[in-house]
C-alpha positions as CSV (number, residue, x, y, z in Angstrom):
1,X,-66.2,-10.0,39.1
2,X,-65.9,-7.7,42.0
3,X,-62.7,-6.9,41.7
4,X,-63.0,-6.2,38.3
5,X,-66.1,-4.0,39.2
6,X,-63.9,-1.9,42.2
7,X,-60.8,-1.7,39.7
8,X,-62.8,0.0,37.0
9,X,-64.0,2.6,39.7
10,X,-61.1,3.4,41.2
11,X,-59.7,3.8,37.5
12,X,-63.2,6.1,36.7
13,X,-62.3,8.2,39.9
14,X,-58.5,8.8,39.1
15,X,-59.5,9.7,35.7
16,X,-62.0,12.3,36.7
17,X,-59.8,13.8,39.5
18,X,-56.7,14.3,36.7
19,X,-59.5,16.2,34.9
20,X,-60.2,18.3,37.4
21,X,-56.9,18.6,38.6
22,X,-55.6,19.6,34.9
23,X,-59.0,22.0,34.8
24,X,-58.0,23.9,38.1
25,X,-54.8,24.1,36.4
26,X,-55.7,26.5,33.8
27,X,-55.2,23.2,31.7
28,X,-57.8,21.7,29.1
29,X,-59.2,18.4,31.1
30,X,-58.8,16.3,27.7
31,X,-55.3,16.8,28.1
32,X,-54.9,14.4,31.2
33,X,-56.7,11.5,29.3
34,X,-54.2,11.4,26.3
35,X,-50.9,9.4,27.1
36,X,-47.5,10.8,26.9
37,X,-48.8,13.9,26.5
38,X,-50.3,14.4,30.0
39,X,-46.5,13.4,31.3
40,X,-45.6,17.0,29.6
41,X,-48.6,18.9,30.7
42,X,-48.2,17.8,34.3
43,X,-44.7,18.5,34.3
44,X,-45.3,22.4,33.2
45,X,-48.7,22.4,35.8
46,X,-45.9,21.5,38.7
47,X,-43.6,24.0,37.2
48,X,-41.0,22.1,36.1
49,X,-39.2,22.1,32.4
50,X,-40.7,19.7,29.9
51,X,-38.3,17.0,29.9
52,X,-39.4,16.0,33.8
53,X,-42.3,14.3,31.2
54,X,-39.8,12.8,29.4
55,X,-38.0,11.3,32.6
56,X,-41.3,9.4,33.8
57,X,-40.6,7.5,31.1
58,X,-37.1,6.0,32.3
59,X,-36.7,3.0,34.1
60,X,-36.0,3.2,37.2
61,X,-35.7,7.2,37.3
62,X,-39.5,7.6,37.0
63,X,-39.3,6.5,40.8
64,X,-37.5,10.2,41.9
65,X,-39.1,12.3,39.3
66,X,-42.6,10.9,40.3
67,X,-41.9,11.8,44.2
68,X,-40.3,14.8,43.0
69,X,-43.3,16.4,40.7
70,X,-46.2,14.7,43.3
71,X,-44.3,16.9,45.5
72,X,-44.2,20.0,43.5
73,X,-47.8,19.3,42.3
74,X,-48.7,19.2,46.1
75,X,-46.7,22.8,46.3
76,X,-48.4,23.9,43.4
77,X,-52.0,23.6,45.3
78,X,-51.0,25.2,48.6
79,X,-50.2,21.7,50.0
80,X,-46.9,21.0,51.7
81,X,-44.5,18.0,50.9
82,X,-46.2,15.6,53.5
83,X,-49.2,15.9,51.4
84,X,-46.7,14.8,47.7
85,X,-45.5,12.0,49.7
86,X,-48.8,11.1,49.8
87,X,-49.6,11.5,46.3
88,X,-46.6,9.5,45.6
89,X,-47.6,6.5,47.7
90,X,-51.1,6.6,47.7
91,X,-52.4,8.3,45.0
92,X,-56.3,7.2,44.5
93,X,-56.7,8.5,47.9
94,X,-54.5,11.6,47.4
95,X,-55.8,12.8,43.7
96,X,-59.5,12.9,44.5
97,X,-58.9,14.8,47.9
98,X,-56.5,17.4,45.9
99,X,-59.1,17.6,43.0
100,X,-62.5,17.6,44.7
101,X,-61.0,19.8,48.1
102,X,-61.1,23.5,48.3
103,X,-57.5,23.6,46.7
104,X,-56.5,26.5,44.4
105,X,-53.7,26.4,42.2
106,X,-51.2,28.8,43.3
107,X,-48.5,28.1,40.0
108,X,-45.8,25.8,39.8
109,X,-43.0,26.2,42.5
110,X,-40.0,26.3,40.2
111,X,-41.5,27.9,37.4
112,X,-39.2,26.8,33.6
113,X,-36.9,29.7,32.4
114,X,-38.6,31.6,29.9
115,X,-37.1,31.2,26.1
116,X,-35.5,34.6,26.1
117,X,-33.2,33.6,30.1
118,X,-31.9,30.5,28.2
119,X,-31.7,32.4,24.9
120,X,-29.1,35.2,26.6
């Protein structure tokens, strides 16, 4: 019963620090509840193209593209990659402290061509 008691609060506190996250963003906070969808969002808040959404649904490649956005999402907020590794490995202790901290989103670090580069 306890466990199930501290698993729903750590969920309840990664949940509102996505919000947050996604709200500092420039993002709607409703976005980083819906599934699938919140892969894409967090892909463009990082500054990468959509499909980085798409491949954190691969086996095996979700591994790299996770360390690589927590990395650029740790860029994107003034944080260095030190502080990505962290959200990688240890994210309910990295999200809140990135959400509820001082941080201010600075923009993605590699922002996505814009239609009319890859249109030329």
């Amino acid at each position: 019963m306890v466990v199930a008691v501290v698993y729903v609060a750590v969920l309840a506190l990664l949940v509102a620090s996505n919000w947050v996250i996604f709200s500092k963003a420039g993002e709607a906070g409703w976005k980083s509840i819906v599934p699938i969808y919140n892969l894409f969002v967090l892909a463009r808040i990082c500054g990468r193209a959509w499909w980085w959404g798409l491949l954190l649904m691969v086996p095996f490649v979700n591994l790299i593209a996770a360390v690589v956005l927590s990395i650029d999402l740790a860029k994107a907020f003034g944080k260095g990659a030190g502080f990505g590794w962290g959200i990688a490995l240890l994210g309910p202790v990295f999200f809140p402290l990135l959400a509820f901290g001082d941080n201010v989103y600075q923009g993605g670090s590699n922002p996505p061509p814009s239609r009319m580069a890859r249109a030329a």
